[in-house]
N, C-alpha and C positions, 0 to 999 in steps of 0.2 A: 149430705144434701146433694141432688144431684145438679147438673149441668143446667137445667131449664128452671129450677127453682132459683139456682143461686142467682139467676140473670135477672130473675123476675124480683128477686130481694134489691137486687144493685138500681135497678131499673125503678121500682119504687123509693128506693131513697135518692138517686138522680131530682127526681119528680120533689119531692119534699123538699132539697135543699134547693132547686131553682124556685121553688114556690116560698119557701124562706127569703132567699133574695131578691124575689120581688116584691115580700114585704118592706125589706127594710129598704126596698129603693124607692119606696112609696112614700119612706118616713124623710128620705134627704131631698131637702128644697137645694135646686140648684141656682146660683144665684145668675140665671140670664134671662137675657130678654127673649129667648126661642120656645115657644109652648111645646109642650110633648116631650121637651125632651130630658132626657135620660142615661142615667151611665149605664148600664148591658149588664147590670151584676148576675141574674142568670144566664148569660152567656158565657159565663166562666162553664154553668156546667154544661149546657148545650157542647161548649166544643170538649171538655172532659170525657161527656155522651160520645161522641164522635170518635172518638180516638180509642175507648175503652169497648163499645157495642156496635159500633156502624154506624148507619144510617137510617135503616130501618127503626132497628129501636130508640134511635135518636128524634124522631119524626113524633113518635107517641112519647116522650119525653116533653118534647116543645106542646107537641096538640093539650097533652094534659095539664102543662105549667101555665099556657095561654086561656086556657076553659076555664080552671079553676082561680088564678087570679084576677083572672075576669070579672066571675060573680062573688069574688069573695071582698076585691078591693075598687074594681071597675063597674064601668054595663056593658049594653049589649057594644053601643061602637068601640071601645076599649078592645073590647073580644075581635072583633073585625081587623080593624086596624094592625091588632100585636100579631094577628093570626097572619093577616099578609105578608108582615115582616118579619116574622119568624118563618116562614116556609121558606120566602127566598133566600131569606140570610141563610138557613139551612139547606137549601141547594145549593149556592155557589159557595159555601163552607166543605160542604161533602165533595162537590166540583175538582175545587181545589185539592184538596187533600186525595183524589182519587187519583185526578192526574198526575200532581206534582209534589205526590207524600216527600219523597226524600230531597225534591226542591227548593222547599219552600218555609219558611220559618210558621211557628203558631199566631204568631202576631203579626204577621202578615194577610194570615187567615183570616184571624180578627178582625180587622180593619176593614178584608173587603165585605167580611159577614155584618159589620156596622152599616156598612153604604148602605148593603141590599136593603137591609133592615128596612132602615129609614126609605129608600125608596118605595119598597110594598108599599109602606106607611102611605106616601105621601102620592103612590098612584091611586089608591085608594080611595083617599081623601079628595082628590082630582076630580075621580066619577059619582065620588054621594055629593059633593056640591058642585057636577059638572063645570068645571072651569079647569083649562087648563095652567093659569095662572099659579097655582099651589107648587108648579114645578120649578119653578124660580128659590121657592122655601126649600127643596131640596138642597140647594148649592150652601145654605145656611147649616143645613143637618149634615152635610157632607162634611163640612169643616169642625164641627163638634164631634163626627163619627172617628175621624183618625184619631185623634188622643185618646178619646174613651175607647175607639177598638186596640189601641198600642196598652191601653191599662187592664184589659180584660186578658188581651191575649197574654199578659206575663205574666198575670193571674195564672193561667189557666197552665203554662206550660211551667210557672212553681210549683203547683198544686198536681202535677202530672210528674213530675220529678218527684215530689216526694210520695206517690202513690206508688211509683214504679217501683220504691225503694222495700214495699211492704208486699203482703204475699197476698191481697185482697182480691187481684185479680189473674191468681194461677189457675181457677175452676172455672174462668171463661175461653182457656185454648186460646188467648192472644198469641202473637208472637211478640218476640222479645224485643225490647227497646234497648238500644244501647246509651 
């Protein structure tokens, strides 16, 4: 198999297993008083995405796990909302790791890819019911985003440790992790 199919395999099954955990993050009621909110269980693979394909392909990872969980468990504002927060959290995710790869821990990543998250979210939400007020709720989501982004990113960089251990990604020309 060549170099462009194997990526298009990885890059499909990226997409399946974040759209897998946002099933099942649909099935866990969390027991607080904050609407919307959510543990990031597909952001284990967004930042997996990240570290294994780039950015690029990481982009069409998020755009398709956000479309399709959308109409498959959401509606249309679901689609909105997760789209804003997922772009940003994946800009200042890629940010990070572009400037300060050998810096910076994954769960630091995490964390600030949580904030952004929830802030798209709640700029968003700002301008469909024009009030600036909703940004106050941020400071709420900001406080749930650190633990759940410190529990994704340890996810993500166990789940990265024991990838690296296997040969699954010798046909994408990574470089080597130590």
């Amino acid at each position: 198999m060549n170099s462009k199919a194997y990526r298009l395999v990885i890059l499909s099954l990226y997409v399946a297993m974040a759209l897998i955990l946002s099933y099942v993050e649909s099935l866990i009621p969390l027991p607080l008083p904050i609407p919307g909110a959510k543990l990031g269980l597909p952001n284990i693979i967004s930042l997996v995405s990240l570290l294994t394909l780039g950015w690029p392909l990481t982009l069409l990872v998020v755009v398709a796990r956000v479309l399709l969980s959308g109409f498959l468990f959401g509606g249309g504002f679901s689609i909105v909302y997760s789209l804003a927060g997922g772009l940003l959290s994946l800009l200042v995710m890629s940010l990070l790791l572009h400037f300060f790869k050998d810096n910076i821990s994954l769960i630091l990543v995490s964390v600030f890819g949580a904030i952004a998250h929830n802030l798209g979210q709640v700029v968003v939400a700002a301008i469909v019911v024009q009030t600036t007020s909703l940004l106050l709720y941020f400071l709420f989501l900001m406080l749930l985003a650190i633990p759940t982004g410190i529990i994704i990113g340890i996810a993500a960089r166990e789940l990265m440790r024991l990838l690296n251990k296997t040969t699954i990604f010798n046909r994408l020309n990574l470089p080597q992790k130590k």
